[in-house]
N, C-alpha and C positions, 0 to 999 in steps of 0.2 A: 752578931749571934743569930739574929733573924736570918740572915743568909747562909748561914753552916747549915739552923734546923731545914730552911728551905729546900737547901741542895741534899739535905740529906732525905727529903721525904721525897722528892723524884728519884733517885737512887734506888728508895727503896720500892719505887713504884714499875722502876726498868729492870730490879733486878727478878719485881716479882712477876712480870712480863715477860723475861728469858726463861724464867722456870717455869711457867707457865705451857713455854712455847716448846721448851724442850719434852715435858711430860706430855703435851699434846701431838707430840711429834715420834714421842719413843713410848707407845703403849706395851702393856704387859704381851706377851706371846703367850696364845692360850695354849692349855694342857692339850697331847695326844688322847684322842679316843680311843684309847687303849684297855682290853680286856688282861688283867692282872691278877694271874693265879685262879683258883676252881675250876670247874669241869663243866664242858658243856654237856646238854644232853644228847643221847648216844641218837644216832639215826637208826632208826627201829620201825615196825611194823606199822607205828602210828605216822609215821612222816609220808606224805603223800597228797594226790587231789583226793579232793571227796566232793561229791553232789551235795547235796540240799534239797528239798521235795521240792521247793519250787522251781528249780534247775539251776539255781545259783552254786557256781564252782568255789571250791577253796581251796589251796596249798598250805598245807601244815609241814613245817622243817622244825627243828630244835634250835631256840635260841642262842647264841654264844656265849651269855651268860648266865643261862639255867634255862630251864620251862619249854616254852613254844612260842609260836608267830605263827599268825593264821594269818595270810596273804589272799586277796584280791587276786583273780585269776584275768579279769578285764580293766582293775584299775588298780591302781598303786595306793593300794590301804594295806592297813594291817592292824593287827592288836594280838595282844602278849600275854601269855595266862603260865601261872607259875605250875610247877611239875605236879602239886595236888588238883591242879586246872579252876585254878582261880584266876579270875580276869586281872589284870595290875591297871592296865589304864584309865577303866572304866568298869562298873558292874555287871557281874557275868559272869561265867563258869562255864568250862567243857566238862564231858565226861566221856570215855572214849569206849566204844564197847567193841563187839568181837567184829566188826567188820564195818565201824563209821562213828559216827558221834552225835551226841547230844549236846546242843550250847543254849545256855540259858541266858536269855537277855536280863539286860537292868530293869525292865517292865515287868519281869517273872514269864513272860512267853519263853516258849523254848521252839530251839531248830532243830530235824533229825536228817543227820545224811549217810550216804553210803558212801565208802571207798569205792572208787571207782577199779575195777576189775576189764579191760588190765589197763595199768596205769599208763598214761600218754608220755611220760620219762620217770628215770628215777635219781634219786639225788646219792652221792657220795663225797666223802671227804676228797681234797687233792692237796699234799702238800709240796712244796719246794725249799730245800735248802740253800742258799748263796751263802752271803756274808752274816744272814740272821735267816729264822724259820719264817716263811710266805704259807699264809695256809688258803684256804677255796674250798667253792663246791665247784663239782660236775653234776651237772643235768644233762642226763645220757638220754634218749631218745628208745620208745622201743625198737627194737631192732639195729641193722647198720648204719650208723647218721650218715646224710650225705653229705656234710660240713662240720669243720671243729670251727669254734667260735673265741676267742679268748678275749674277756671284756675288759678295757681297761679304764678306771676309775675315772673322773674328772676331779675338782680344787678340795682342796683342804683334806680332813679327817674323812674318809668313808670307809663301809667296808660291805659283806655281802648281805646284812638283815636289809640295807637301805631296800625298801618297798619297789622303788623305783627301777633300779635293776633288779631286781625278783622278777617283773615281770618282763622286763627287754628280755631276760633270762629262759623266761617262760613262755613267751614269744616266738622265740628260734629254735628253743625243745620242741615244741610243739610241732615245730614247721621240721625237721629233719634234724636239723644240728646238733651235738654233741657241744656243751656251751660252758666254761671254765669263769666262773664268777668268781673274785678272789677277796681277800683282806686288803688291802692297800698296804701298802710299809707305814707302818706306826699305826696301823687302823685297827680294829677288831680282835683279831688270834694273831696278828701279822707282827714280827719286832720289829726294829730298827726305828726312823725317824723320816718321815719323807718331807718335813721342815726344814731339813738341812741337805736333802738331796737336790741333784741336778736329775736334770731330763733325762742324761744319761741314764743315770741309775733306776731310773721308774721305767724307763723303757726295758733295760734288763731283767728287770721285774718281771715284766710281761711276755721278755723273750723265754725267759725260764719256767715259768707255765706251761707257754706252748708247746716249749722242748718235752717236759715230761709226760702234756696230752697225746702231742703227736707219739710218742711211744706205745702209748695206750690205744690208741685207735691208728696205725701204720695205714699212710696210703691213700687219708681220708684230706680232702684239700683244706687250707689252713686259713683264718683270716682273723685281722684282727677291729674289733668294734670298738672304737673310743668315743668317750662322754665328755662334751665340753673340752674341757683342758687335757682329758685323755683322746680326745681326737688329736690334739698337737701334739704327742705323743707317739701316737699311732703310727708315723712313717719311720721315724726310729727306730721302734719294736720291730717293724718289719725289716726293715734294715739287716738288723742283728740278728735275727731270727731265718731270716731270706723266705720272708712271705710275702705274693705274690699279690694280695687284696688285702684294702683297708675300708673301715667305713668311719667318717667321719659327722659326728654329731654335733655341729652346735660352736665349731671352734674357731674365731676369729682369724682369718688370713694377712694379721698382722702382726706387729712385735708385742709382745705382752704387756711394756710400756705404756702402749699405742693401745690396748683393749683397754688396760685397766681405768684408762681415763676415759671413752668412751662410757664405761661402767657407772664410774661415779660421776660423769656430766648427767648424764639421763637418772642418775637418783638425785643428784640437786638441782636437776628442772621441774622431778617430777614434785619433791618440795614446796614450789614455787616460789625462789629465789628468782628475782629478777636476771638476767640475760646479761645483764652487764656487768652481775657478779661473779657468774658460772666458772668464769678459766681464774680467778683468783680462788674461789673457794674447792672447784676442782683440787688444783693443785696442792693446795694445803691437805686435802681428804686422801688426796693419792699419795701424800709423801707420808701420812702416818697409817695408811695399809700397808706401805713398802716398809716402815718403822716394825709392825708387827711379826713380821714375817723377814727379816731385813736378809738373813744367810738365804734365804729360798728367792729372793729377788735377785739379791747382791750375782745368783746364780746361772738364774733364769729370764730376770727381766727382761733382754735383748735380745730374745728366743723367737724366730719367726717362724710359726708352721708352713705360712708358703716357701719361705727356701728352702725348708724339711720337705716339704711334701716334694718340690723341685728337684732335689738331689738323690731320690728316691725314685726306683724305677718300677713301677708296676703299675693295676687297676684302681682306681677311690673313687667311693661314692659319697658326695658330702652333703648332707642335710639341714637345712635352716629352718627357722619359724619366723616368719614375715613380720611378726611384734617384735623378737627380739633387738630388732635396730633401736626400740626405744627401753631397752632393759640391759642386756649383756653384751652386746656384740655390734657392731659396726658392717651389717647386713651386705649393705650395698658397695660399702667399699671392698669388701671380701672377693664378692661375686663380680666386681668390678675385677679388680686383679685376677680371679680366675680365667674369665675371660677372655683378659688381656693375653696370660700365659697359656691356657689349655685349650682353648675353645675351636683349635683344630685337632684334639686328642683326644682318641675315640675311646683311652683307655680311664680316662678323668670328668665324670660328670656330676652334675650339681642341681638340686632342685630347692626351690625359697618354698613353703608350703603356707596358703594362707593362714590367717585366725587363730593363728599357734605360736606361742613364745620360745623358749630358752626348752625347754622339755619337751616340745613337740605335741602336748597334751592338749586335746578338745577342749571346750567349757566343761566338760561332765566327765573329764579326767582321763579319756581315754585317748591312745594313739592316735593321731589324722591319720585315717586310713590309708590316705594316699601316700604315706608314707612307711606304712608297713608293708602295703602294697611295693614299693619300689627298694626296701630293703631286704624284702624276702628273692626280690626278683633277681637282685644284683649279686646274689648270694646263690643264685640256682635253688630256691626252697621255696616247696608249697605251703601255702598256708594252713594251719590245721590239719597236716596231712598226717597224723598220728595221734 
């Protein structure tokens, strides 16, 4: 009888081992960032830069889902005030008058700025229809851009509020370009699912964009700027689209496989787990991110942007941040392989930029200049030329 209970209390110790290992293995798939139903607010007289008396710049656009966003015009901030201009995220209030505004801090100080006259670009909607509605802005340039830009997302859920491209966005307006910031599929205003999509299909995405800019502005040259995992992306797009220049941000020149461990080795070193645990506990951490997302790996996983970028025939300029070797991406073996394959190809160049991670950002939030400096360049666009 002793031996029944015994065997039965290991039993029950394996089997709560296996479900353990399975639940640990098969985590929930989070929700789409998806805006569902209401009405965003309309682009109107108040969307635009405005000064600040001290000279600090801000972009105001309408939320996606109601109110405003008042965006950082040198850094990637923002904050959110509902349509009676009430702060949501912190205390504070706008109030808009005939030609600027008034924002009242959480301290009771207040800011007064002007609309800037005449404005450096202006925003409007862009949508596409495929197999579901893709919605965007356009940030038009005054006057004729000397470049169309079409940006395309990097991982997961994004869509066009993220701060971050607000200002890549405002960056290249600024400098000439005509600059197509979109919803992602399943992101923002955007339908469908990009959890269950292939590369294909997000590159389509982005060819379809550019189809309907390029109508808009005929004859203006075409390129496409990917972020991260939208830079693997990026020679596809082009592909399908038959555009000529890509710029690549941030994207490992390996199999996706092959990044994602890279990925989670350097967040479970940065832990400090022992060295000798890393490729066991690796392994376990990378098979329940593929668990999460398992239709979007089962996809994608064996996806190499250097044989994409390889099989693709035109100009790319690809950008690194010299930390990220210890955060996102596998630096040196990237540039190792470029190298190896491009490095008598005058139409293929690459720059690691120091002190800069995954985003390219300063300590103090801002672009390495050395890298706007060589994005604007590789694009034919002046800086702040408008």
């Amino acid at each position: 009888m002793a031996r029944i209970a015994l065997f039965l209390l290991a039993a029950a110790f394996v089997l709560a081992g296996l479900a353990g290992a399975w639940i640990f293995l098969n985590p929930a798939t989070p929700p789409l960032d998806r805006i569902e139903g209401g009405e965003m607010t309309a682009i109107d007289v108040r969307t635009g830069v405005y000064r600040e008396a001290e000279g600090t710049e801000r972009f105001i656009a309408p939320d996606l889902a109601g109110g405003w966003r008042m965006y950082g015009t040198q850094l990637p901030s923002w904050a959110h005030y509902d349509e009676d201009g009430t702060r949501t995220d912190e205390p504070g209030a706008i109030r808009f008058t005939g030609g600027g505004y008034v924002r009242t801090l959480g301290d009771g100080t207040s800011r007064e700025a002007v609309r800037l006259d005449p404005q450096p670009f202006t925003l409007s909607a862009l949508d596409v229809g495929r197999d579901v509605a893709l919605r965007a802005w356009l940030f038009a340039p005054a006057g004729e851009p000397d470049r169309l830009v079409v940006i395309v997302h990097g991982s997961g859920s994004s869509d066009r509020r993220n701060a971050y491209y607000v200002l890549l966005a405002q960056t290249l307006a600024r400098a000439g370009a005509a600059v197509v910031l979109p919803d992602k599929r399943g992101s923002g205003r955007s339908g469908g699912d990009w959890r269950s999509a292939d590369f294909d299909t997000l590159a389509g995405d982005a060819a379809a964009f550019m189809q309907v800019a390029q109508a808009r502005f005929p004859g203006v040259e075409p390129a496409f700027v990917g972020v991260s995992q939208g830079g693997s992306i990026a020679p596809l797009a082009a592909q399908i689209a038959g555009v000529c220049d890509i710029v690549i941000l941030g994207a490992a020149m390996v199999p996706f496989h092959e990044q994602l461990r890279t990925e989670i080795s350097n967040d479970v070193r940065a832990e400090g787990i022992a060295d000798w645990l890393n490729p066991a506990v690796t392994t376990a951490f990378a098979a329940r991110a593929r668990g999460r997302y398992r239709e979007f790996w089962r996809r994608n996983g064996d996806y190499d942007t250097f044989e994409a970028l390889g099989a693709w025939d035109g100009r790319a300029f690809i950008a690194y941040g010299q930390l990220d070797e210890y955060d996102n991406v596998p630096v040196s073996r990237s540039v190792a392989r470029l190298e190896a394959r491009f490095g008598e190809d005058p139409d293929v160049s690459w720059r690691v930029y120091p002190d800069v991670g995954h985003a390219l950002l300063t300590p103090d939030y801002r672009f390495h200049p050395g890298f706007v400096e060589d994005l604007l360049g590789f694009l034919a666009l002046e800086p702040q030329a408008r």
